[in-house]
Backbone bond lengths (Angstrom), bond angles and torsions (degrees), N, CA, C in turn:
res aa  C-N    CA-C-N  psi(-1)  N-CA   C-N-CA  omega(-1)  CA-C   N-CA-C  phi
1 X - - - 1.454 - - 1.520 109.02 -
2 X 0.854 113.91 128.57 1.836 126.76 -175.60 1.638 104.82 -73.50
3 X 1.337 126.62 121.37 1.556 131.96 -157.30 1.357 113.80 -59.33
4 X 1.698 122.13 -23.57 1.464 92.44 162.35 1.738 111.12 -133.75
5 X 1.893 109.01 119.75 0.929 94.07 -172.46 1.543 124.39 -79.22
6 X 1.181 102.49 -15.36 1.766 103.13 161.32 1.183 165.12 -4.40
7 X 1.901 78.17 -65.33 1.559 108.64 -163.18 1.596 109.78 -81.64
8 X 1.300 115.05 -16.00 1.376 101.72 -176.39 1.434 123.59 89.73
9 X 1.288 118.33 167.50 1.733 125.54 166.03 1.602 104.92 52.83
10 X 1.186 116.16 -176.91 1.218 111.57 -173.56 1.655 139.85 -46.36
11 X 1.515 118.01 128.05 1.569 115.67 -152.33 0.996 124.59 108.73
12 X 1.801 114.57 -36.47 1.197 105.23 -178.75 1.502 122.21 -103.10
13 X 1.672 117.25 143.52 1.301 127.43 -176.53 1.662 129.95 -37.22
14 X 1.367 97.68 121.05 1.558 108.71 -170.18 1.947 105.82 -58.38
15 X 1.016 151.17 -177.24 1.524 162.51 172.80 1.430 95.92 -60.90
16 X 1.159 109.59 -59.28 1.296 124.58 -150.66 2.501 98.31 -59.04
17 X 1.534 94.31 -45.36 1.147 134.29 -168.34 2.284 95.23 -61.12
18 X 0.993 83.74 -64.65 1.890 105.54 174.05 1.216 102.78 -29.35
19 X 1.958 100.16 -71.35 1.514 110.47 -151.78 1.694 103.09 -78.71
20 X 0.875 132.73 -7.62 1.219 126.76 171.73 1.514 114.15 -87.19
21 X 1.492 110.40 -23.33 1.561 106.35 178.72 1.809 94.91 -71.02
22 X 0.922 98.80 -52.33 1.765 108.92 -168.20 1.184 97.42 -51.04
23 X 1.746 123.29 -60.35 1.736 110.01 -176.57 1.257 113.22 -51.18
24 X 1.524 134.53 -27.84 1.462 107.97 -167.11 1.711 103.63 -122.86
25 X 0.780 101.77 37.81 1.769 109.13 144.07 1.720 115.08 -157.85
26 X 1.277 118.70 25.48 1.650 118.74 135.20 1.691 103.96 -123.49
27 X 0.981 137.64 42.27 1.558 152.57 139.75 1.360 112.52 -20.49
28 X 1.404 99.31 -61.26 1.827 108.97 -163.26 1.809 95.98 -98.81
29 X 1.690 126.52 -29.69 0.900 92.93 -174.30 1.922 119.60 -88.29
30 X 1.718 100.37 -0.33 1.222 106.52 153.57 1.453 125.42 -19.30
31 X 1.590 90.76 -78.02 1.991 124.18 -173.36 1.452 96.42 -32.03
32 X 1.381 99.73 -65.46 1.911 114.46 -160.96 1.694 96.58 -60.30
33 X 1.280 128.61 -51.56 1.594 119.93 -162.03 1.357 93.88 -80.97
34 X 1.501 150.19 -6.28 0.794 156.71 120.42 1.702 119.65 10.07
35 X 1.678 64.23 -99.98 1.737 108.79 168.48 1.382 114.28 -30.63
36 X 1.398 113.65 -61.77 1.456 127.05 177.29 1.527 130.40 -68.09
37 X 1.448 129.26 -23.59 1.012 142.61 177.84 1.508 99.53 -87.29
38 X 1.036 129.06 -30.51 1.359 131.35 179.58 1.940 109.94 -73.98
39 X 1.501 102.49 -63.74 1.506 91.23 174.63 1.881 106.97 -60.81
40 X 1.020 151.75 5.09 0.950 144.28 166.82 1.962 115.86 -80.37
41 X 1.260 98.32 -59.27 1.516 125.25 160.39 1.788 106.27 -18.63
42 X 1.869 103.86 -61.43 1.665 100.92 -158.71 1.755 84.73 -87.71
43 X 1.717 115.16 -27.44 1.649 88.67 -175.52 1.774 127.44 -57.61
44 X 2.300 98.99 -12.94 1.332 97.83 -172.61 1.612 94.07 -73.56
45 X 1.438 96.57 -38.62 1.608 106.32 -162.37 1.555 100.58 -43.65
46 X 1.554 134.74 -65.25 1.138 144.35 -134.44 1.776 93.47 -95.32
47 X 1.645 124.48 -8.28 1.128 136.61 142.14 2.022 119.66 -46.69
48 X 1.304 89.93 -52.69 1.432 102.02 176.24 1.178 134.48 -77.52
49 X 1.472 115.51 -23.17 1.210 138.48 148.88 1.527 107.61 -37.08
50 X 1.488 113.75 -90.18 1.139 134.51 -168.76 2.099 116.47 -33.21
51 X 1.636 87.20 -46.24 1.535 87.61 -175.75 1.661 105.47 -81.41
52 X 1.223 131.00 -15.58 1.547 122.79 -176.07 1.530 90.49 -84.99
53 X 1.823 133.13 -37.98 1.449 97.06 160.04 1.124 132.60 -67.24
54 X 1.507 141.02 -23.75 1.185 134.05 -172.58 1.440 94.14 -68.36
55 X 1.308 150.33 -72.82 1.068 162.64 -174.09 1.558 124.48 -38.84
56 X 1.746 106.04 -30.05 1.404 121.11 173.40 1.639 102.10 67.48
57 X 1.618 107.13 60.36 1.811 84.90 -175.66 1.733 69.72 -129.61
58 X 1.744 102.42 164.19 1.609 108.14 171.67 1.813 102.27 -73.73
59 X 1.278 97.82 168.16 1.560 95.85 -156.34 1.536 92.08 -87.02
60 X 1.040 156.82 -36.32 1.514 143.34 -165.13 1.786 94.47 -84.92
61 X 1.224 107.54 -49.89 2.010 86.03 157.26 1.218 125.56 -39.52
62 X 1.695 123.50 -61.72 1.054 120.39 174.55 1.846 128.21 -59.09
63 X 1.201 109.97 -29.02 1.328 97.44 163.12 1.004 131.49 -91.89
64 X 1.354 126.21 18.65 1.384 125.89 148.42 1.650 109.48 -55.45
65 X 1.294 92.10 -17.23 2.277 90.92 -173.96 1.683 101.56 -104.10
66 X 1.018 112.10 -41.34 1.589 115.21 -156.11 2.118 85.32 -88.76
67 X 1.069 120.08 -18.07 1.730 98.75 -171.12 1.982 82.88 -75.77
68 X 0.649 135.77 -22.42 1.772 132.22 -175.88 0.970 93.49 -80.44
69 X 1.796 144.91 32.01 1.386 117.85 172.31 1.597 86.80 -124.70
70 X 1.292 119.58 125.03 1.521 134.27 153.48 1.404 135.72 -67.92
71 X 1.549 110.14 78.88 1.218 113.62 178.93 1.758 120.07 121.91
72 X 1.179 114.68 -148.79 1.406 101.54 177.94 1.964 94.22 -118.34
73 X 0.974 99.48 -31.02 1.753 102.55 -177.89 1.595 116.68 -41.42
74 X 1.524 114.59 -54.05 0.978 118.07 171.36 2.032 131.04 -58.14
75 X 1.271 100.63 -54.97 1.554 92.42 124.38 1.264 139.92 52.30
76 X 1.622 66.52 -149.39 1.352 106.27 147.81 1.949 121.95 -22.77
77 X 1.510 96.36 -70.67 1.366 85.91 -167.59 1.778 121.39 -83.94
78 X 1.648 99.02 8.84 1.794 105.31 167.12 1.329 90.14 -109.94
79 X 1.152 148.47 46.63 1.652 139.20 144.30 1.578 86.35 -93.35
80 X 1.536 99.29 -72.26 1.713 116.34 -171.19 1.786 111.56 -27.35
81 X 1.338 101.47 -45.15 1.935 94.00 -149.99 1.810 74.97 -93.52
82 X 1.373 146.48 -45.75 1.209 130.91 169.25 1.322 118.60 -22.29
83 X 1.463 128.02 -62.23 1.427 146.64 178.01 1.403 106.01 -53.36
84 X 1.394 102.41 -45.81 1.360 94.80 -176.47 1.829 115.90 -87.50
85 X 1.443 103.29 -46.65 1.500 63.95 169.15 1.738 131.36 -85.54
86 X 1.327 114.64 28.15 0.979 107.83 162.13 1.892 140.45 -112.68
87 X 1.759 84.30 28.46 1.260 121.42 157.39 1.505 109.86 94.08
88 X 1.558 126.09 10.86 1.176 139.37 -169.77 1.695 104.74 -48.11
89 X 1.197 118.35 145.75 1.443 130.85 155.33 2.089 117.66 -35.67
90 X 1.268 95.62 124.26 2.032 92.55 -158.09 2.118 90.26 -73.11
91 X 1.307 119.49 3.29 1.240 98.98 170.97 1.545 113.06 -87.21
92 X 1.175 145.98 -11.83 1.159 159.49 125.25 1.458 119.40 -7.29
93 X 1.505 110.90 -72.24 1.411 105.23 159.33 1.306 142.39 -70.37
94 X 1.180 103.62 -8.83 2.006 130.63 -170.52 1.871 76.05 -77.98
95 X 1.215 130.81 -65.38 1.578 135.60 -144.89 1.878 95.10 -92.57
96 X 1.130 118.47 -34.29 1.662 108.33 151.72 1.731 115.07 -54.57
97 X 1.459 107.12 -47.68 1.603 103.71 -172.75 1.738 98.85 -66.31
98 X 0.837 90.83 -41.78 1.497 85.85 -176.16 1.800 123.28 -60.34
99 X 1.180 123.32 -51.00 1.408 131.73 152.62 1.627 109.34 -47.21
100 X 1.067 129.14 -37.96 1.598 129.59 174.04 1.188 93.20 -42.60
101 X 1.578 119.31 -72.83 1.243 125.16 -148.64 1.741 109.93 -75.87
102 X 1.499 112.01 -34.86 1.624 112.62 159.71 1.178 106.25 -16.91
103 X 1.490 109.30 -77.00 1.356 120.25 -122.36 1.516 103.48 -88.93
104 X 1.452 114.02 10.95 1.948 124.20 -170.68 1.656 90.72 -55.56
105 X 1.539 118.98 -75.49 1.073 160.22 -152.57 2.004 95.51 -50.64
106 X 1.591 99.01 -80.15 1.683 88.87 167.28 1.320 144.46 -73.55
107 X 1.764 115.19 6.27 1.128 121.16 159.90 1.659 123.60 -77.05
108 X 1.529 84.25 -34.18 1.703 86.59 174.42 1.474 118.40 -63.70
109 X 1.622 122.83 -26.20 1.510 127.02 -175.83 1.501 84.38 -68.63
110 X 1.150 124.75 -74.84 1.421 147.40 176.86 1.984 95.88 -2.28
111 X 1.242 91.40 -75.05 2.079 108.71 -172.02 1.794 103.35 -58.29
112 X 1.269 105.75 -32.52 1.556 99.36 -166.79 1.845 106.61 -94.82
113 X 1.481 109.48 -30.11 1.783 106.50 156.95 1.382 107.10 -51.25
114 X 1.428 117.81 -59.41 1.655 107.51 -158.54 1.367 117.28 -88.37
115 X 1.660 115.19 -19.88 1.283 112.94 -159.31 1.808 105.18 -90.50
116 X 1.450 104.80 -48.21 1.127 124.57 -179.77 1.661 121.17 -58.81
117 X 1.513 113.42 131.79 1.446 104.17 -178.30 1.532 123.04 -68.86
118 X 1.633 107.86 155.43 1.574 106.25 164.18 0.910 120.92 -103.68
119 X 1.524 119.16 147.82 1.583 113.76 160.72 1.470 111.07 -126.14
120 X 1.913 105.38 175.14 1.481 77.40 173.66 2.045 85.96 -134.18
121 X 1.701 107.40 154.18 1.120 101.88 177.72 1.188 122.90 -60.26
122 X 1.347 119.32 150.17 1.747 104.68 -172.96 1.714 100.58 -96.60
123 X 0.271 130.14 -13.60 2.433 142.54 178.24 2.102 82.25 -73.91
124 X 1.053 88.11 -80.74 1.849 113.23 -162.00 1.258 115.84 -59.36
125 X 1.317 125.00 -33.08 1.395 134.02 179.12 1.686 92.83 63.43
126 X 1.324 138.43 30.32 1.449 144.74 174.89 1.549 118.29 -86.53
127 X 1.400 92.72 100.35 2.121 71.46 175.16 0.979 127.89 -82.47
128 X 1.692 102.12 158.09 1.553 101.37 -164.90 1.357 106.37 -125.84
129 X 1.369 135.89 168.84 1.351 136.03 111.98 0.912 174.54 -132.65
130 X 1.472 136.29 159.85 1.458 127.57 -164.93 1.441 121.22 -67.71
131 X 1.826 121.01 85.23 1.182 98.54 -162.31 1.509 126.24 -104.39
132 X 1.565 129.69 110.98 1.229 113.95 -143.00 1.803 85.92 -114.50
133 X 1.041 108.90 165.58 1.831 117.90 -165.19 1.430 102.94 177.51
134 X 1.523 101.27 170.71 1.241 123.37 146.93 1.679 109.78 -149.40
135 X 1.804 81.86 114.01 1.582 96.86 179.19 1.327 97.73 -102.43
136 X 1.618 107.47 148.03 1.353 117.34 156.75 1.467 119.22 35.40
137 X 1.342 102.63 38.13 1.915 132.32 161.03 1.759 83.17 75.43
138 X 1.134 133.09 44.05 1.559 124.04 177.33 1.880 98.70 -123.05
139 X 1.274 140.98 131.65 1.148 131.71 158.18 1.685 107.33 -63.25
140 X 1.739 106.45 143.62 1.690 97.93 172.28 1.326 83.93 -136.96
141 X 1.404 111.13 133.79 1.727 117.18 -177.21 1.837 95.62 -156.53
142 X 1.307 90.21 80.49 1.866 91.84 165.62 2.045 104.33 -138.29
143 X 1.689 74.29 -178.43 1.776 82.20 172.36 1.535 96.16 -106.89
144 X 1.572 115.69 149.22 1.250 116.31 -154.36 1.802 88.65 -151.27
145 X 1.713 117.97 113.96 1.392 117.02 176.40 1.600 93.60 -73.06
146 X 1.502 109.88 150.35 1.092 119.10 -174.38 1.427 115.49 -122.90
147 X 1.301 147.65 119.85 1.367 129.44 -155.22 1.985 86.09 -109.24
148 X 1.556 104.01 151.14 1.534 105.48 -161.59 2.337 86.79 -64.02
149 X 1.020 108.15 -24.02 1.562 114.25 -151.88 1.718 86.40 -55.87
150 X 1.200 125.46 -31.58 1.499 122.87 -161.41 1.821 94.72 -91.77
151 X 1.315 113.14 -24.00 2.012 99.61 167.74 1.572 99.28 -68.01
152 X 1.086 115.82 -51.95 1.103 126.96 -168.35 1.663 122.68 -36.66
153 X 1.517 92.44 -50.65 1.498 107.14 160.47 1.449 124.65 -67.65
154 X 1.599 94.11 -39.46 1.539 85.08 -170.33 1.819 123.47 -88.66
155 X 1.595 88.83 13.16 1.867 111.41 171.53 1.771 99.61 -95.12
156 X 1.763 136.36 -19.48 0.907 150.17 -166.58 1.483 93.74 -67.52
157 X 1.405 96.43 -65.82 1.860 118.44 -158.36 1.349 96.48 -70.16
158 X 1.776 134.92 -43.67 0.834 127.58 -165.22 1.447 103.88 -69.75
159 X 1.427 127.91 -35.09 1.537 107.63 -173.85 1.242 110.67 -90.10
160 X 1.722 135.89 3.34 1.248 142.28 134.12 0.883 121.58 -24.43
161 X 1.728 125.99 -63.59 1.293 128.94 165.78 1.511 117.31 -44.04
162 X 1.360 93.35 -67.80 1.984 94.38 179.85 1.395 99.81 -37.63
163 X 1.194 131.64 -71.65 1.681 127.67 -158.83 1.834 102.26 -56.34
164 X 1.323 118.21 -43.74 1.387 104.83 174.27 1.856 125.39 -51.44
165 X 1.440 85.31 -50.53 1.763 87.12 -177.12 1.281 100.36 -69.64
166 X 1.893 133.65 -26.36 1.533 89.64 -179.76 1.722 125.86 -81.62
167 X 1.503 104.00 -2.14 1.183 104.52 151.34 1.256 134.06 -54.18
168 X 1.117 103.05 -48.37 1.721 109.56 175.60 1.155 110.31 -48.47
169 X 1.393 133.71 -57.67 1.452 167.75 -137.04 1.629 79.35 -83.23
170 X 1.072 123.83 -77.49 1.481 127.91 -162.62 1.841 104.10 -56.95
171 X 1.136 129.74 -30.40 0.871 113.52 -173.70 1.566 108.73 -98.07
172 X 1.098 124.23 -8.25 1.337 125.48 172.76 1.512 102.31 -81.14
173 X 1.408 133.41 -55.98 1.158 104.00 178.04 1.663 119.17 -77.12
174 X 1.040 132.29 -3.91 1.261 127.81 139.23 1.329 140.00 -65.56
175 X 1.523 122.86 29.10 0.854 145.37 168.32 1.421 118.72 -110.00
176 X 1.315 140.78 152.22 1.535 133.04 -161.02 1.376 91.98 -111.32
177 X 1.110 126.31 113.50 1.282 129.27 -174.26 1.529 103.60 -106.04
178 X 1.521 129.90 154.69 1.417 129.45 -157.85 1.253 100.34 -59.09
179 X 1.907 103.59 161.06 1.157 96.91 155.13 1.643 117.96 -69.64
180 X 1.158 129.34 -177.46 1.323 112.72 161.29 2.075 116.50 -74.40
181 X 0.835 142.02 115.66 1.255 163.78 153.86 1.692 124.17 -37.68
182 X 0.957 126.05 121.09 1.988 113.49 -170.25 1.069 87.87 -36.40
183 X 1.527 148.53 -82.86 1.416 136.74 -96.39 2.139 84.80 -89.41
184 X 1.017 107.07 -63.35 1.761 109.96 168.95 1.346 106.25 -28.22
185 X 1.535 128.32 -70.40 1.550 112.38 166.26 1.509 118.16 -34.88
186 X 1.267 111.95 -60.94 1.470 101.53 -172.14 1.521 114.82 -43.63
187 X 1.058 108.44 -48.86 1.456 104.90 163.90 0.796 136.55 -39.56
188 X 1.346 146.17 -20.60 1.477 147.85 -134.64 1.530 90.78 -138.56
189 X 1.061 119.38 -18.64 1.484 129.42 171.39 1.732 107.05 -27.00
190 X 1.369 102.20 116.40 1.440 119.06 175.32 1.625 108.41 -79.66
191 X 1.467 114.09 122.02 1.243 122.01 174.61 1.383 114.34 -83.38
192 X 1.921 131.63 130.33 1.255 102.96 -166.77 1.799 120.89 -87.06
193 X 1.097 119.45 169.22 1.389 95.88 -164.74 1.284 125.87 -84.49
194 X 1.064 121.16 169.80 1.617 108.47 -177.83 1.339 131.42 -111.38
């Protein structure tokens, strides 16, 4: 690699020249952000699951609604008000609220592995990254060396989560949730259109 890739104009590395430095010293941390965006992926998936059963809709019906939901938060809070109004036991939602709030902390590792760019030093061969956010109403915008041991972890915790919620998941639909009740019908009352 020619010492400054920066500068431009003659000396400096063609695209072609870049992406090969970059593939083979973020190689492995590829695998891991990989790794991690994926167990996130089936926790939305197995999110989506859950609400087309509570709901009883076929699942490519139902994701016509749930692919418009961004993230796990959203979710989250149509599993919750489903359960609830469909008369579920309030410890159910106490242990959803509670996993809500888990999961603040490892989604954010989660957003800043995949979302955030890498680089790698060209002297150091150290990867880094650019990690730009807003946590907890604070801007964070630095370069940050990243050792692979901390993806590593933060692919650990992330499939922690997955294994927790499908617990959750299992016990919510193993739970007898009401029948629906007149006054719940009344609700559901289709307005005709206009």
């Amino acid at each position: 690699m020619p010492d400054d890739i920066s500068a431009g104009g003659q000396g400096a590395p063609d695209d072609a020249q870049v992406e090969a430095f970059l593939a083979e010293h973020l190689k492995e941390y590829h695998l891991e952000i990989g790794r991690i965006a994926s167990v996130w992926a089936m926790l939305e998936f197995r999110m989506d699951q859950l609400i087309w059963h509570l709901i009883n809709i076929e699942q490519t019906l139902g994701a016509c609604l749930t692919t418009q939901f961004n993230g796990t938060a959203p979710r989250l809070r149509a599993i919750k008000s489903i359960i609830e109004f469909r008369g579920s036991i309030p410890g159910l939602i106490t242990k959803l609220n509670k996993f809500t709030g888990d999961i603040i902390e490892p989604q954010e590792a989660r957003n800043r592995a995949v979302h955030d760019p890498w680089f790698v030093a060209k002297e150091s061969k150290i990867a880094t990254q650019l990690r730009k956010a807003t946590i907890k109403n604070k801007i964070v915008y630095e370069s940050v060396p990243v050792d692979l041991a901390e993806l590593k972890a933060v692919y650990d915790d992330s499939k922690n989560i997955l294994v927790r919620f499908n617990g959750l998941r299992d016990e919510i639909i193993a739970e007898p949730l009401s029948a629906l009740h007149e006054r719940q019908r009344r609700r559901l009352y289709r307005a005709p259109l206009l």
